[in-house]
C-alpha positions, 0 to 999 in steps of 0.5 A, spaced: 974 295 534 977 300 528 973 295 522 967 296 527 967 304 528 969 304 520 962 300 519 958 303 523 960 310 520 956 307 513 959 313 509 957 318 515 963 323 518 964 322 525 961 328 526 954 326 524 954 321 529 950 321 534 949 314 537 955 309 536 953 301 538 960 297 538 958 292 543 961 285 543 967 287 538 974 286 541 978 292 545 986 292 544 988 290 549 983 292 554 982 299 550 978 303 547 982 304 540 979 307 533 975 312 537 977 319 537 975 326 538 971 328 531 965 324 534 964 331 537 956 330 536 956 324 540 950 323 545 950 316 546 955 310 546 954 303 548 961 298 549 957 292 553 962 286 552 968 288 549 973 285 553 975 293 556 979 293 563 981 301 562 977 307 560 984 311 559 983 311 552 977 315 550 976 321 547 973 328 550 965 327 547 962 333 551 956 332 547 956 324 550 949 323 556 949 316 556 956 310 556 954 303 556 960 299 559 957 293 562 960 286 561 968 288 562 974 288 566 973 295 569 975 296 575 977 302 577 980 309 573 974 313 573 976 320 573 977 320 566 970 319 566 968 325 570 975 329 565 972 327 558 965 326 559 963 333 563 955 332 560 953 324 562 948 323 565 946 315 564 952 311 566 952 303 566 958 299 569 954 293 571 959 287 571 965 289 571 970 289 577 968 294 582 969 293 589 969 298 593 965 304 594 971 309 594 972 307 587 966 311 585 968 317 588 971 320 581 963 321 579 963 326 585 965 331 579 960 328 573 955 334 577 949 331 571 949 324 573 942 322 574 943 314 573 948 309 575 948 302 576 953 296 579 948 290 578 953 284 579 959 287 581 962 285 587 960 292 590 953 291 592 954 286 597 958 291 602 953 293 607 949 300 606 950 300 599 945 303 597 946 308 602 953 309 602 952 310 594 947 315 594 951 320 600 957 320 595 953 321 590 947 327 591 946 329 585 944 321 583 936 320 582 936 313 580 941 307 582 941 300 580 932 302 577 931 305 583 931 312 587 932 312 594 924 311 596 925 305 592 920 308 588 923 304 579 924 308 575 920 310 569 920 308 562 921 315 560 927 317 565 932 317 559 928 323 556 925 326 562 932 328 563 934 331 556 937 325 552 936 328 545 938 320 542 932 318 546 928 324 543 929 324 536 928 316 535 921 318 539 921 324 534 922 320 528 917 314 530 911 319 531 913 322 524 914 314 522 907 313 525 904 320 522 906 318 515 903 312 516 897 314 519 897 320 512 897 313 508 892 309 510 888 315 509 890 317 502 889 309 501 882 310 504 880 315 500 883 312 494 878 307 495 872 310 496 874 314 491 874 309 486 868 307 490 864 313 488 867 312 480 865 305 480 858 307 483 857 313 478 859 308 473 854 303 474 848 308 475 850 311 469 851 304 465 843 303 468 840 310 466 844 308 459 840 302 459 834 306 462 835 311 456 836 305 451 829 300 453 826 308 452 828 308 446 827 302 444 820 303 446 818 308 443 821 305 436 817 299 437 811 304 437 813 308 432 813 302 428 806 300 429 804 304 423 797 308 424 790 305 420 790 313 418 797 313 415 797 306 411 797 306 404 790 305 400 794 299 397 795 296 404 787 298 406 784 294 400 789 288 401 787 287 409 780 290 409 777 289 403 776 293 395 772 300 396 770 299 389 768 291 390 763 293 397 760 299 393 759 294 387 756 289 391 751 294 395 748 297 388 747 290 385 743 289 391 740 295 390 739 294 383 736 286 385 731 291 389 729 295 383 727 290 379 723 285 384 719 291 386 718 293 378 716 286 376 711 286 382 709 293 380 708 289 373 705 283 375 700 287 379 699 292 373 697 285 368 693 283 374 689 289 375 688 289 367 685 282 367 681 283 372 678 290 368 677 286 362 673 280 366 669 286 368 667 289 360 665 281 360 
């Protein structure tokens, strides 16, 4: 049990220790060994198998609300309990040797007990148990899961009665949850940020492609060169010398000229004969 508690400390002091399970390991003798009184914080301790047959041994822990001893060999010695453990609240002997309910008399004086429970010892077959064990102890809520009504007790017995191990482990699960909770959104915003960036991303790559055919566009008609702005070279080479469409015109005309004078002429030499003939 020494090298167990020694284990559970996991470089801690006693007095950090607020929860200590040491179940199944092997007790001296039928006695709690190795466990003193630097575990002053200690709320919760669970000794479920460990082959005890006497709580004589434990220390004083008057911070202590809630002793697992079922599975042992106890069968009586119960006024240390109500001696060094003045503030417990929960209180499990299931298992064990108890016979009798006189045997239970000592948890008179734990004035904080709300639970206890015998199941699978000897005592709960004696006739009016139940009844019996509830008029000992009045300050007992729930005895074996049940209170007198015969009403279970709830889930959260434990924490309605101010175990602080119970509340802090809730305490710590909601902030377990509440970080998680931060982290899926950091993670969702993360994502739908990256989201934004990559739709910014690619209106960005269409509007440069936009800009780009624009461009390109504008180029392509820039390129288009205009009929007024060519050189005159390039005109004459595609449409044509002005100076060979000009010469051409005015030897048409000068052809013109010449048949209307050489009619002009060849009515003058008719016009002539036919003066000489007259003369005749």
């Amino acid at each position: 049990m020494k090298k167990r508690i020694h284990l559970e400390l996991r470089n801690r002091t006693p007095s950090d220790v607020r929860e200590l399970v040491l179940d199944n390991c092997r007790s001296n003798e039928g006695k709690i060994e190795g466990l003193t009184a630097e575990f002053v914080n200690l709320e919760f301790l669970s000794l479920i198998n460990v082959g005890l047959m006497s709580v004589s041994n434990l220390p004083k822990l008057p911070k202590l609300k809630k002793l697992e001893l079922s599975d042992n060999r106890i069968s009586g010695g119960l006024d240390v309990l109500a001696e060094k453990l003045p503030n417990l609240t929960h209180l499990n002997l299931s298992g064990n040797k108890i016979k009798d309910i006189s045997t239970l008399e000592p948890l008179k004086k734990l004035e904080n007990l709300k639970s206890l429970d015998l199941f699978n010892c000897e005592v709960t077959n004696l006739n009016d148990y139940r009844e019996s064990v509830f008029k000992l102890l009045p300050q007992l809520t729930y005895l074996d899961g049940y209170d007198q009504e015969d009403r279970e007790a709830p889930d959260s017995d434990a924490e309605a009665d101010g175990d602080g191990v119970d509340d802090e482990d809730e305490d710590e699960d909601g902030e377990d949850e509440e970080d998680e909770d931060e982290e899926e959104d950091g993670e969702e915003e993360e994502f739908e940020e990256e989201d934004e960036e990559d739709d910014d991303e690619e209106d960005e790559e269409v509007e440069g492609e936009e800009d780009d055919e624009d461009v390109s566009g504008d180029e392509e008609f820039c390129l288009l060169p205009s009929i007024f702005s060519l050189p005159r070279v390039f005109l004459e080479e595609d449409f044509g010398q002005d100076g060979e469409i000009d010469d051409e015109e005015e030897e048409e005309e000068d052809d013109d000229d010449e048949d209307e004078e050489e009619t002009g002429k060849g009515e003058k030499r008719k016009r002539d004969t036919d003066d000489e003939d007259d003369d005749d």
